[in-house]
C-alpha positions as CSV (number, residue, x, y, z in Angstrom):
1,X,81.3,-55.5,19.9
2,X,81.7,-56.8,23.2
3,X,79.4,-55.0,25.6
4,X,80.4,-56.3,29.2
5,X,84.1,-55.5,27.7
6,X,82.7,-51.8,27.0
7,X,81.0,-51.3,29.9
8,X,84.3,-52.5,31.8
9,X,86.6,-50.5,29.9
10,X,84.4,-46.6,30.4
11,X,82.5,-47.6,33.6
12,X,84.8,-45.1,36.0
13,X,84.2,-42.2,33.1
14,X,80.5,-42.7,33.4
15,X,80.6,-43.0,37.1
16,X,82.5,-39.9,37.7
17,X,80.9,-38.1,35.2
18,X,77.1,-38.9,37.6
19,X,79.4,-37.8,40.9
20,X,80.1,-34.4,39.0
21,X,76.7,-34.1,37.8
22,X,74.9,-34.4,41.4
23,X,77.3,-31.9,42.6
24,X,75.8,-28.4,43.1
25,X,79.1,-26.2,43.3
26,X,82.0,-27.2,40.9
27,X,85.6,-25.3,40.4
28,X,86.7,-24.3,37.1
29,X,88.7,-27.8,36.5
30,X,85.8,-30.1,37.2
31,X,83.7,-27.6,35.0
32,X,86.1,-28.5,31.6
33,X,86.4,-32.6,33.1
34,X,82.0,-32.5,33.0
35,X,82.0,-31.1,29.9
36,X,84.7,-33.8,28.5
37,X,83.0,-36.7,29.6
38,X,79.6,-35.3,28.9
39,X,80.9,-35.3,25.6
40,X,82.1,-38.7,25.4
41,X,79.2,-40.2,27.0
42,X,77.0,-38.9,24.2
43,X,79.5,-40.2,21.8
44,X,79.0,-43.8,24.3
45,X,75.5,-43.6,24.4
46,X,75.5,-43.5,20.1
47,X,77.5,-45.8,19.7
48,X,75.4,-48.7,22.0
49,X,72.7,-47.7,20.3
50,X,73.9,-48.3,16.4
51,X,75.8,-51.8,18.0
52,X,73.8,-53.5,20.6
53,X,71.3,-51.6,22.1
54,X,71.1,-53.0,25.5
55,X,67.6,-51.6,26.9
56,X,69.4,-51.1,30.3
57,X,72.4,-49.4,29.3
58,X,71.0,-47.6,27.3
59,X,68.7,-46.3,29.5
60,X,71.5,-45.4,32.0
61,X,73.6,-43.8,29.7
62,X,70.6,-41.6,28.6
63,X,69.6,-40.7,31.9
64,X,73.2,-39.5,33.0
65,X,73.2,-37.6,29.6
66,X,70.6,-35.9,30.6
67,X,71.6,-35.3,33.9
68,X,74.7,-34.2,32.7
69,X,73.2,-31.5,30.6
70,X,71.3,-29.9,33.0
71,X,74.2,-29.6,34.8
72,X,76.2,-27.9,32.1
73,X,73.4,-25.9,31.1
74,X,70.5,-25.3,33.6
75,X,67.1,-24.0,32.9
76,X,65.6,-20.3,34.6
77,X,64.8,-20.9,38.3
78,X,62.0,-20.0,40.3
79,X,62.5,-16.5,42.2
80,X,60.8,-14.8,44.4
81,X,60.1,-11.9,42.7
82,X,58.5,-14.6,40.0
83,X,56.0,-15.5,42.1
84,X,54.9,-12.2,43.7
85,X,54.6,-11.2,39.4
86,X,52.4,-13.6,39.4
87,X,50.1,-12.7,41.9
88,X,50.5,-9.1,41.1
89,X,50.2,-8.8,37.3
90,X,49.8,-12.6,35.8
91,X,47.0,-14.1,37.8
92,X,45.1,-10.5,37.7
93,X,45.9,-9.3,34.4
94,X,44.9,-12.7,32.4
95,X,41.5,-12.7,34.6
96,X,40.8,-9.0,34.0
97,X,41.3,-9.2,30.5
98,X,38.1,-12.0,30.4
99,X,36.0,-10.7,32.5
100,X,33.2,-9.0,30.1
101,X,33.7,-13.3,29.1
102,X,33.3,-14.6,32.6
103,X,30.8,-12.0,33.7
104,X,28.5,-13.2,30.7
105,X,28.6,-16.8,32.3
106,X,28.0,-15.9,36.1
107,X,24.9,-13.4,34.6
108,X,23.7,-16.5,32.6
109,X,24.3,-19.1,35.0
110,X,22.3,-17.2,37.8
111,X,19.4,-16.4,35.9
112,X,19.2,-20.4,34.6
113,X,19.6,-21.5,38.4
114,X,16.9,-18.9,39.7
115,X,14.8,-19.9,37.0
116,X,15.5,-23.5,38.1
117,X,15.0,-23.3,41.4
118,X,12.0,-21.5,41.3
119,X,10.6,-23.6,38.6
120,X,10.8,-26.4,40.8
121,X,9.3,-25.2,43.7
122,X,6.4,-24.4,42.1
123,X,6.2,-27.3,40.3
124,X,6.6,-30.5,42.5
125,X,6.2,-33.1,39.8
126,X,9.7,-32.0,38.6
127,X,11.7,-33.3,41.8
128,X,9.2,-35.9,41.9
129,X,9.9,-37.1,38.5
130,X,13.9,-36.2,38.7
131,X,14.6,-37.6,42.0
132,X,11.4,-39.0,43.7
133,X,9.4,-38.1,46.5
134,X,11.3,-39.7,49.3
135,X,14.5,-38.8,48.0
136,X,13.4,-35.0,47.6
137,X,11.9,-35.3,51.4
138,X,14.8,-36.6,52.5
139,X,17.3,-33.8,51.1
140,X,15.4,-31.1,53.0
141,X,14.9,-32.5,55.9
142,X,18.7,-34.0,56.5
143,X,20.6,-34.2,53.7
144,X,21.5,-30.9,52.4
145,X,22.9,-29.7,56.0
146,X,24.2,-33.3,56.8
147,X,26.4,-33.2,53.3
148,X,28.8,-30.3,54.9
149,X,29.6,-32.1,58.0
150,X,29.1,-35.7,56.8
151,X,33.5,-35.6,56.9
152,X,36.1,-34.2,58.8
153,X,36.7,-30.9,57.6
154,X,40.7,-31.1,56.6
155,X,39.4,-34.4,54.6
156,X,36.6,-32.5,53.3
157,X,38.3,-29.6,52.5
158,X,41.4,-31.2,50.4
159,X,38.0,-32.9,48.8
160,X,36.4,-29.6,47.5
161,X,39.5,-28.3,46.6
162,X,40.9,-31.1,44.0
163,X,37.0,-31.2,42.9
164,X,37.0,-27.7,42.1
165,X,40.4,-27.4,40.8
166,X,39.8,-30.3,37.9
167,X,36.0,-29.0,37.5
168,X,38.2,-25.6,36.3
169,X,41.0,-27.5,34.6
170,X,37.7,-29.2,32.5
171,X,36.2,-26.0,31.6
172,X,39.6,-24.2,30.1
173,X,41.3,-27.1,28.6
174,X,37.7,-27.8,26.7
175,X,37.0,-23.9,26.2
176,X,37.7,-24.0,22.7
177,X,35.0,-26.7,21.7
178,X,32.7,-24.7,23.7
179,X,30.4,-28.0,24.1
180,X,31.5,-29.3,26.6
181,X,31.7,-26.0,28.9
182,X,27.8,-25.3,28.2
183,X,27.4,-28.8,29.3
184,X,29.4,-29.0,32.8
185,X,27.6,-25.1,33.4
186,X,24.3,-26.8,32.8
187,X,25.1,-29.5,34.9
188,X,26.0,-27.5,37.7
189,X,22.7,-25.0,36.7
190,X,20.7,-28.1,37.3
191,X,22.1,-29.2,40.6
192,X,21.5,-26.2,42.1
193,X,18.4,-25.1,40.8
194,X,16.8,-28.5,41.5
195,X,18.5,-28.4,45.4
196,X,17.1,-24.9,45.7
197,X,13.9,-25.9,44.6
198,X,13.6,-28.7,46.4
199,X,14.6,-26.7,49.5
200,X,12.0,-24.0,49.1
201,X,9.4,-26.3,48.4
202,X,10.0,-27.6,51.5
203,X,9.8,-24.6,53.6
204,X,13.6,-24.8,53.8
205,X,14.9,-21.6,51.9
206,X,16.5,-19.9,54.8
207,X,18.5,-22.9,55.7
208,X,19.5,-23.6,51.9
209,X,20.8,-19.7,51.4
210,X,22.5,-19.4,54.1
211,X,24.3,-23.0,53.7
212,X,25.6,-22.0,50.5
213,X,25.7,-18.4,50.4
214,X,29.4,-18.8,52.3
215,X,31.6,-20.5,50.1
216,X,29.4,-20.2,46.4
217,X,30.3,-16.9,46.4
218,X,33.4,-17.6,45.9
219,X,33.4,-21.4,44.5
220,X,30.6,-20.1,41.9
221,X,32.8,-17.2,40.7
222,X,35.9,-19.3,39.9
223,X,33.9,-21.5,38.2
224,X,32.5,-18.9,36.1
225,X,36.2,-17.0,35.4
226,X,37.2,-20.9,34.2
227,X,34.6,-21.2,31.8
228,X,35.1,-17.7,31.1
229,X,38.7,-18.1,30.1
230,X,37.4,-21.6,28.5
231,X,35.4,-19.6,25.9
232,X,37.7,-16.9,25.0
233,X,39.8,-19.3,23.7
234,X,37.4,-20.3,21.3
235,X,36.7,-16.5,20.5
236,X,40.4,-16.3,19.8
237,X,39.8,-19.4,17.3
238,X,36.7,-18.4,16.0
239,X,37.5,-14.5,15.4
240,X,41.1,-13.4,16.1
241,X,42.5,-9.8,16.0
242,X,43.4,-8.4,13.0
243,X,46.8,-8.1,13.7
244,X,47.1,-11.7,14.8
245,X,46.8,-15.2,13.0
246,X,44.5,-17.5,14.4
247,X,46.8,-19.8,15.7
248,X,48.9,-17.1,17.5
249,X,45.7,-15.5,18.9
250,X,44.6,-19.0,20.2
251,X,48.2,-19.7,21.6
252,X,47.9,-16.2,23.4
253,X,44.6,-16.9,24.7
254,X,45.9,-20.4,26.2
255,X,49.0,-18.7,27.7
256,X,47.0,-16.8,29.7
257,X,44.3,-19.4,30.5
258,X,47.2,-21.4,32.1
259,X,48.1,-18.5,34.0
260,X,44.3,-18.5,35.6
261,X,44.2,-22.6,35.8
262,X,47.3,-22.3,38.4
263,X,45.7,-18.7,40.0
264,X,42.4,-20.8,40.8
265,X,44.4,-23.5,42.4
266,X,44.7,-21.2,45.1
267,X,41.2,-19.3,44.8
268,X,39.5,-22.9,45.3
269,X,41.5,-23.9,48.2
270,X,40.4,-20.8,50.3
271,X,36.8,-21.6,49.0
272,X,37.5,-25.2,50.2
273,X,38.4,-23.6,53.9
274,X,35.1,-21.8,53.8
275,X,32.8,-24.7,53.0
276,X,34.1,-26.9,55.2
277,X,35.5,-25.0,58.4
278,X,33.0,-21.8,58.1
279,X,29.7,-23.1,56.3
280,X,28.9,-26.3,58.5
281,X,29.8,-23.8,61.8
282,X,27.9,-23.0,64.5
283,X,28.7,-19.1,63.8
284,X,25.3,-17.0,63.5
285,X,24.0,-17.1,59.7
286,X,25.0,-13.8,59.1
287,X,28.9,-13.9,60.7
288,X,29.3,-16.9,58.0
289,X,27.4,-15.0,54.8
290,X,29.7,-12.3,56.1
291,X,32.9,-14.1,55.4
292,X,31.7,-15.6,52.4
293,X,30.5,-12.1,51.1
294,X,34.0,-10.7,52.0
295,X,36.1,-13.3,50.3
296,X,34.1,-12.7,47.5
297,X,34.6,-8.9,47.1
298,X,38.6,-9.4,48.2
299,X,38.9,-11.6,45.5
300,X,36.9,-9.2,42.9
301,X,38.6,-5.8,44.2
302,X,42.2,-7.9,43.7
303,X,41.3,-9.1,40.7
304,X,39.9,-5.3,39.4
305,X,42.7,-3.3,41.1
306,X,45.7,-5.2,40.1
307,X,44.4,-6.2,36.5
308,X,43.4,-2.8,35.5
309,X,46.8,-1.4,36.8
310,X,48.9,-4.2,34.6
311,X,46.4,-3.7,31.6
312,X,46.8,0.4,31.9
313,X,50.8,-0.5,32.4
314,X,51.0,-3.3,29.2
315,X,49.0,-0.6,27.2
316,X,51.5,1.8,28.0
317,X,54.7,0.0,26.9
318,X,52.8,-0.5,23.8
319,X,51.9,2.6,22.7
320,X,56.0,3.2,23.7
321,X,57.5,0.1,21.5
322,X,54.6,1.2,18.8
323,X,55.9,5.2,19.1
324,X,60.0,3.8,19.3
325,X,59.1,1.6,16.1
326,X,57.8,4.6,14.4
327,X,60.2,6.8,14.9
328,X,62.6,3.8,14.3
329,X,61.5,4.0,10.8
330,X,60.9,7.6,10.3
331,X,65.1,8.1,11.2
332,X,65.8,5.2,9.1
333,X,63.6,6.6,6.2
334,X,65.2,10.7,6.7
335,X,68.7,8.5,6.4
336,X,67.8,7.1,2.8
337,X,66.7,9.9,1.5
338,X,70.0,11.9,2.6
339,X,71.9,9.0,0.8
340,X,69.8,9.3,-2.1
341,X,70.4,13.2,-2.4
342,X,73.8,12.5,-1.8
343,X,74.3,10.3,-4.8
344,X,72.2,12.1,-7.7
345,X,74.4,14.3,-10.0
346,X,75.3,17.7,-9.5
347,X,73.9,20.0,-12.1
348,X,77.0,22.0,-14.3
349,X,79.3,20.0,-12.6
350,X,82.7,18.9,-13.9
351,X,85.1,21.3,-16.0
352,X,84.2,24.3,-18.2
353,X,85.2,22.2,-21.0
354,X,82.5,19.6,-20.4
355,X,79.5,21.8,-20.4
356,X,77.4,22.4,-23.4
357,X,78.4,26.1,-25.1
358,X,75.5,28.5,-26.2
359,X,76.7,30.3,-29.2
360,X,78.2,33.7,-28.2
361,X,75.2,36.7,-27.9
362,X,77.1,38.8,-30.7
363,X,75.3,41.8,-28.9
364,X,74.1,44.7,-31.2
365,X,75.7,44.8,-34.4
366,X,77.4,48.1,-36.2
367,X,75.1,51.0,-38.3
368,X,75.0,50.1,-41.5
369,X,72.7,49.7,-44.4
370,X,70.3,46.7,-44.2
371,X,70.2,44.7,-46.5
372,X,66.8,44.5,-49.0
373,X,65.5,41.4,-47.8
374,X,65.8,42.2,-44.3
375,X,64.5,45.5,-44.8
376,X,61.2,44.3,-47.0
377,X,60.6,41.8,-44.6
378,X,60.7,44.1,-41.6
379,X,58.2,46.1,-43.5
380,X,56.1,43.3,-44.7
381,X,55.7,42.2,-41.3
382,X,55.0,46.1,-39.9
């Protein structure tokens, strides 16, 4: 086949076919003309392929195909009222249904980073061994206060926030393997607790709690529902409900662990704000805890209030699809058993001639004599 001969003879069909396909609004007659050379496009597209399959053609020809079929048939689009679901029953719901998870993982990580911290202080060979004298000197006298003003805050801010967000996306795409989320928690454990330690050591606890008292609220806590979420996955995998497979319990459990990957997105981008616009502030110490402290319990009251309401409201359309099933099959089961009375056989039905005949009850008979044997029997017997 010639190809510069082919492309010659259908260029203007594949040209106007991409001038209908960019178009947003079409009438009814460049509808039915899309469709048509959609059609013969794909036949086009199959037919370089089989013949000569020129790389560039037949990567333009795919692409308008494509194009073509999105404009014939395009996907769902994003509403509004999509969105404010989201933040009103996905984002909530999905975290409120972890939380006894997630609520394990802040109790365990605080008591490892206490213990840490503490640890350290009282033990000043640790930092010295970890990190060294001058570097541990160095970190309580400038460098833990310098760190959240070392940047301008929007460049510092968009810093936390992608930092956070793939710290998250790391704990709940690795959830199931469980591994590697005890391993970026202990990571975290350590860099506090040593930092802490290091800082109380020094005489510096005040500073150290009220630096990142602000934002860790908040930061701390959607690191926590991450590797929450993380590890109920691998519940899901490990032991499923009843009434679910394993793989469709682990598919359910990612489903909504995407929902809280994209609900953090925004949860770590107000903690971002705080640590770099409130934290390294000249506001009193107790104006910025404030704010930090009050983030914190807006985000736990939304996440309480409008979870429990979409858990009480799913639980509800359960028990109502459960009850509908039920009676579903109660009406369908009443319906087979009138059908099944309906066809059994009458009893004495059909004509008198059909039935079985007794023999005729000949009813007393006449006086007579009785006969001998009769009578000798009747006597034997009295």
């Amino acid at each position: 086949m010639d190809l510069d001969a082919y492309v010659a003879e259908h260029d203007a069909e594949w040209r106007r076919l991409e001038q209908l396909s960019g178009r947003r609004k079409l009438a009814a007659a460049e509808i039915d003309e899309l469709v048509t050379l959609y059609q013969r496009t794909a036949t086009h597209l199959s037919v370089v392929r089989s013949r000569t399959p020129d790389p560039a053609l037949v990567a333009r020809l795919s692409r308008l195909v494509l194009a073509s079929r999105s404009a014939i048939s395009p996907g769902p689009r994003l509403r509004l009222a999509d969105v404010g679901r989201f933040f009103t029953v996905g984002f909530p719901l999905a975290a409120y249904r972890a939380w006894p998870w997630w609520c394990a993982v802040a109790t365990s990580f605080t008591a490892l980073s206490f213990f840490l911290m503490f640890y350290t202080a009282g033990h000043p060979e640790v930092a010295a061994t970890l990190i060294g004298d001058e570097a541990a000197r160095r970190l309580a006298e400038t460098e833990f206060a310098a760190y959240y003003s070392e940047y301008s805050p929007q460049t510092f801010a968009f810093s936390l926030w992608t930092h956070n967000a793939w710290l998250s996306v790391q704990c709940l795409a690795s959830g199931v393997l469980i591994v590697p989320v005890l391993w970026l928690l202990w990571n975290n454990a350590l860099n506090v607790g040593l930092s802490g330690g290091v800082m109380i050591q020094y005489g510096e606890a005040e500073q150290f709690f009220t630096l990142i008292t602000p934002h860790g609220l908040l930061e701390l806590t959607g690191v926590f529902v991450a590797a929450g979420v993380g590890l109920r996955i691998a519940g899901a995998w490990i032991r499923p409900p009843r009434h679910l497979t394993r793989t469709r319990s682990v598919a359910a459990a990612g489903r909504e662990g995407l929902l809280v990957a994209i609900g953090l997105v925004f949860l770590f981008a107000v903690s971002g704000v705080i640590e770099a616009f409130v934290t390294p502030s000249p506001l009193p110490a107790a104006i910025r805890v404030g704010i930090g402290a009050l983030a914190w319990l807006g985000f736990l009251g939304y996440v309480m209030v409008f979870g429990s309401a979409a858990a009480h409201a799913a639980r509800a359309r359960a028990a109502a699809a459960e009850a509908a099933q039920r009676e579903a099959l109660l009406a369908g089961a009443d319906r087979a058993l009138g059908l099944s009375t309906l066809e059994l056989p009458t009893m004495h039905s059909g004509p008198p001639a059909a039935r079985p005949s007794l023999p005729p009850d000949p009813g007393p008979g006449p006086r007579g004599p009785v006969p001998a044997g009769s009578a000798a029997g009747s006597v034997s017997k009295s």
